[in-house]
C-alpha positions as CSV (number, residue, x, y, z in Angstrom):
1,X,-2.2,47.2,26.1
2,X,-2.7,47.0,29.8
3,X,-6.1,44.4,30.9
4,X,-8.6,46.9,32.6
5,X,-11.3,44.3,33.6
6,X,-11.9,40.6,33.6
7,X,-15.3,39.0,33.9
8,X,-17.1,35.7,33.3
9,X,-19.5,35.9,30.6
10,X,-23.1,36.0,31.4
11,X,-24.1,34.3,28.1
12,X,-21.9,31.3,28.4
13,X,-20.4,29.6,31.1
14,X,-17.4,28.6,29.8
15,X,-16.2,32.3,28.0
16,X,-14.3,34.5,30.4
17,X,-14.6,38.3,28.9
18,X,-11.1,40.2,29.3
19,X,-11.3,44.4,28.7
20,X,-8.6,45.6,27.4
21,X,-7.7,49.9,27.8
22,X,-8.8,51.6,24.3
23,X,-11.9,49.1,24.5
24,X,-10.9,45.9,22.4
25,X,-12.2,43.3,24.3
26,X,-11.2,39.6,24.3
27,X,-13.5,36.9,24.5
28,X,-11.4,33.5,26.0
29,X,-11.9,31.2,28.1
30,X,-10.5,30.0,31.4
31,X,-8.0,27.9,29.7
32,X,-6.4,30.7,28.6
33,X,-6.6,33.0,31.5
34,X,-4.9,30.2,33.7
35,X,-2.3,29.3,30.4
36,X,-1.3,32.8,30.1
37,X,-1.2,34.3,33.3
38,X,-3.6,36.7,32.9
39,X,-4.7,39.4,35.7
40,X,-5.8,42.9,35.7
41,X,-3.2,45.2,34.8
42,X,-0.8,42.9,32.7
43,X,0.9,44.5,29.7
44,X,0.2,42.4,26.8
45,X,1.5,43.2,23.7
46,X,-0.3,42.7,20.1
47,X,1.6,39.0,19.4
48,X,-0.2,38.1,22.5
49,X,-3.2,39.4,21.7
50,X,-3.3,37.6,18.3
51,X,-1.8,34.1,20.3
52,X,-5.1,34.8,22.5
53,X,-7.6,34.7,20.2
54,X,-6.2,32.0,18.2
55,X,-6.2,29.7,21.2
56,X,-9.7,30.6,22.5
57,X,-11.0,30.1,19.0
58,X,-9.6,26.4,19.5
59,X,-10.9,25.7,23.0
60,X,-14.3,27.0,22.3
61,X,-14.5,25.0,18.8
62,X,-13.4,22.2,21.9
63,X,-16.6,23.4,23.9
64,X,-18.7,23.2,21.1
65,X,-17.6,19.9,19.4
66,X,-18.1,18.2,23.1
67,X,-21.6,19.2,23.5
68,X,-22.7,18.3,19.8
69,X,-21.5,14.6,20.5
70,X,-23.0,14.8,23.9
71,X,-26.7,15.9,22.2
72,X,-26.5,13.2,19.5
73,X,-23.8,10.6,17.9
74,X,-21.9,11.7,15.1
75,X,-19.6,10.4,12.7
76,X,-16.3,12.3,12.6
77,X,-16.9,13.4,9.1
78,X,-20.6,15.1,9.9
79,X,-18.8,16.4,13.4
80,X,-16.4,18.3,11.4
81,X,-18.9,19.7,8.9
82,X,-20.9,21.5,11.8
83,X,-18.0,23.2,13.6
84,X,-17.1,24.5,10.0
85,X,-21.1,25.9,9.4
86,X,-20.6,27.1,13.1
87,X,-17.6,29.2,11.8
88,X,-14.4,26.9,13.5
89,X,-11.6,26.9,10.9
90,X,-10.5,23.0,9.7
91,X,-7.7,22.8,11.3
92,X,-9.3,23.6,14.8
93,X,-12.5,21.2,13.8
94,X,-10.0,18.3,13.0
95,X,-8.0,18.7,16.2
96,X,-11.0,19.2,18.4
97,X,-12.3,15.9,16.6
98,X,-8.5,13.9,17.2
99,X,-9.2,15.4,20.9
100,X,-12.6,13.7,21.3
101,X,-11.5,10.7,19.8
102,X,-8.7,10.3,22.5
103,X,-11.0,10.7,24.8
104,X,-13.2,7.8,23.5
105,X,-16.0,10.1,23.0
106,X,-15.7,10.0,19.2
107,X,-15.9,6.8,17.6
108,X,-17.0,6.0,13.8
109,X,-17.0,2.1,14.5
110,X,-18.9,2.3,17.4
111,X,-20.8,4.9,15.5
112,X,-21.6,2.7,12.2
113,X,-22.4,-0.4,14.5
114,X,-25.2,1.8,15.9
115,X,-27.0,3.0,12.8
116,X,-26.7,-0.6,11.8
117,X,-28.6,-1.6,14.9
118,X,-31.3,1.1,14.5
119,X,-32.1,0.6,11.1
120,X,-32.0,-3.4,11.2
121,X,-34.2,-3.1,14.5
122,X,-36.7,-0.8,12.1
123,X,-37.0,-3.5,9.5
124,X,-34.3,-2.1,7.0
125,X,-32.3,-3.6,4.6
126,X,-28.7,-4.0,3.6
127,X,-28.9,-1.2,1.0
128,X,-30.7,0.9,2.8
129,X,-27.8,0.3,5.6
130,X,-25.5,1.4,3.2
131,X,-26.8,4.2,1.9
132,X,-27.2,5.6,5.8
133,X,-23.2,4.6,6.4
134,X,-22.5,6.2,3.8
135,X,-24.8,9.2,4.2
136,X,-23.8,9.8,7.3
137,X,-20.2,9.8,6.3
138,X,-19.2,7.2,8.1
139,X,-15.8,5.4,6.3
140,X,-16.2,2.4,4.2
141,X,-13.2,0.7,5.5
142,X,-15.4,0.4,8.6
143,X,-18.7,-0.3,6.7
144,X,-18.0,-4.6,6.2
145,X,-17.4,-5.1,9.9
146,X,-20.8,-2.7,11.3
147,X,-22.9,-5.0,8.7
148,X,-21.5,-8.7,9.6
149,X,-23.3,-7.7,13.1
150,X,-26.9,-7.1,11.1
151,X,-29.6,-9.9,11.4
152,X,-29.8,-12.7,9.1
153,X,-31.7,-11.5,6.1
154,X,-34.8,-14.1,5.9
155,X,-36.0,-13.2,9.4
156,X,-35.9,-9.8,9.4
157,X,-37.8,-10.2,6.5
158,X,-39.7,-12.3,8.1
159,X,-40.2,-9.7,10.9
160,X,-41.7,-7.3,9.0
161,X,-43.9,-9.4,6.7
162,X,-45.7,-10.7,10.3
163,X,-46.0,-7.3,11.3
164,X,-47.9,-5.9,8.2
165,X,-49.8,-8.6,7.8
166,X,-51.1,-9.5,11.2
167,X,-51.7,-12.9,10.5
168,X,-54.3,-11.8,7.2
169,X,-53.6,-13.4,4.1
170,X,-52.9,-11.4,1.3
171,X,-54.1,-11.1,-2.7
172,X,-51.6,-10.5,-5.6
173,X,-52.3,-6.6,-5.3
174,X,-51.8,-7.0,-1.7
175,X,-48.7,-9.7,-1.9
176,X,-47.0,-7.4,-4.7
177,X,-47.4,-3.9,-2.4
178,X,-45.4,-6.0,0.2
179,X,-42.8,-6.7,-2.2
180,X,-42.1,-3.3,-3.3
181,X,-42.4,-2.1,0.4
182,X,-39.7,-4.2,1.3
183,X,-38.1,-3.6,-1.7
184,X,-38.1,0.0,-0.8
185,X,-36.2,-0.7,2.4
186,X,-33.3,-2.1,0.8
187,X,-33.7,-5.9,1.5
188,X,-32.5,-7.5,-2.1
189,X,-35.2,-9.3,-4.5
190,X,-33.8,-12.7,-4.0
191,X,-34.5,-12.5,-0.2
192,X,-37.3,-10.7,-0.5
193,X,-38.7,-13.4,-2.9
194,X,-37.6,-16.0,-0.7
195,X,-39.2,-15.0,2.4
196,X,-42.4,-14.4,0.8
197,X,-42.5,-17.9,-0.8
198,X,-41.7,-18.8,2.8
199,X,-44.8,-17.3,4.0
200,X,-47.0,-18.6,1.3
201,X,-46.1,-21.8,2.2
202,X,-46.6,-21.2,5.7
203,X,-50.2,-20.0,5.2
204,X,-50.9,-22.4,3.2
205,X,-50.2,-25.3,5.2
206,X,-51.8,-23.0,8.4
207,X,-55.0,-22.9,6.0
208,X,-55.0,-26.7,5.1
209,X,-54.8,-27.6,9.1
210,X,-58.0,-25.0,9.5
């Protein structure tokens, strides 16, 4: 099959359209029209044909796995799941994913340390941590080391009971929603008892001084 035409695409930068005689048309990109030697007029039999498509499908599942970890971090796990639900076959998502992580671009520590940054900075927990590690797919072998980096318990506790309360004391209705707020965010009942007997005492000696 002799090439009759090549083009860039005018949909996507990176796809180079190649027009075959008979009407198949190729869709690669400009790795493989450099790679193969391609050129209007070249014979190309069907084993090349097949080689072509198989290695564009590889460097655009490339293409596509660099700009979803350049929109948002990703743990290798979730990376892999979206190639697959954009149609890339496993092996291509795994070696686009050993690609980025040569590159530096794909990292689940650095990833893991990050989530455990957010959520501790948004008054979360150690469960709650744990459930977005593991959520997010992030492996557990990596899970100890991203939570040794997480503040100290009491004061993040601490943290959040000064901002919901604003300096107002509180009731047993009010003292007990507290509990089961914080509670909710995956700080464990011994802390969380802790830290408000902390503040008790705090507000009590802060009343006694009044």
């Amino acid at each position: 099959m002799k090439i009759e035409k090549i083009e860039r695409s005018k949909h996507k930068q990176e796809r180079v359209l190649v027009h075959l005689e008979g009407g198949d048309l190729l869709r690669i990109t400009e790795g493989e029209l450099l790679r193969f030697g391609l050129y209007v007029g070249l014979d190309i039999d069907a084993e090349t044909v097949v080689e072509l498509q198989q290695s564009a499908a590889r460097s655009e599942t490339r293409v596509r796995a660099a700009n979803m970890i350049s929109a948002r971090p990703l743990s290798r796990r979730e990376l892999v799941k979206k190639l697959r639900e954009k149609g890339a076959d496993a092996p291509d998502a795994e070696a686009a994913c050993d690609w980025l992580e040569e590159i530096g671009a794909l990292n689940d520590a650095d990833y893991a340390a990050m989530l455990v940054r957010h959520y501790s900075a948004a008054g979360y927990g150690e469960a709650k941590l744990r459930d977005e590690l593991y959520r997010r797919g992030v492996p557990r072998a990596l899970w100890e080391d991203a939570l040794s980096k997480s503040p100290n318990a009491q004061e993040a506790i601490a943290r959040v009971i000064a901002q919901k309360t604003k300096g107002r004391s509180l009731d047993e209705k009010g003292r007990k929603r507290l509990s089961d707020m914080l509670l909710r965010r995956g700080f464990a009942w011994r802390d969380v008892r802790a830290a408000l007997a902390e503040w008790d005492e705090n507000a009590a000696e802060f009343d006694y001084e009044e």
